[in-house]
Phi, psi and omega in degrees: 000120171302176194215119181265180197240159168236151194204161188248124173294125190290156190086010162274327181302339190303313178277307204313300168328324195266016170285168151268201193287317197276347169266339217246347177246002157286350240222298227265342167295322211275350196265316190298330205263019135314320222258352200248162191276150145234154147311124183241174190236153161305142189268011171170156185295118156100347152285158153309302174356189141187162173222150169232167193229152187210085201057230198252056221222125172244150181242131179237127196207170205235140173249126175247118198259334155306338176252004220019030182263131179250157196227073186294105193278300210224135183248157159140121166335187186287330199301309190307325174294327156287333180275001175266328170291005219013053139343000000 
């Protein structure tokens, strides 16, 4: 089974902070388990994205399938997440 590497966009720690302790370490297992191939679903049609969930917590991150690497841009409930898609 491949295995991707993860790398951070600059500004995702910014919402990632502002979890609490018990979200930012349910949040960060869910990141981990990025790393393994799975089905992801597209964060919206004709983006590059893609999103996961994690409770009521979406992680929207890009996938480079030649480099194996996932790229984590964004953390944040739903509301943050549409003001992050600019909804």
């Amino acid at each position: 089974m491949d295995e991707y590497s993860l790398e951070f966009a600059k500004g995702w720690e910014d919402t990632f902070g502002k979890l609490d302790r018990s979200m930012r370490e349910r949040v960060w297992k869910k990141i981990q388990q990025l790393k393994m191939q799975m089905p992801a679903r597209h964060l919206k049609q004709g983006l590059a994205f893609f999103v996961s969930e994690a409770g009521q917590y979406r992680i929207a991150y890009k996938a480079d399938e030649k480099r194996k690497v996932k790229t984590i841009y964004f953390v944040g409930d739903h509301e943050e997440y549409e003001k992050w898609l600019g909804i």
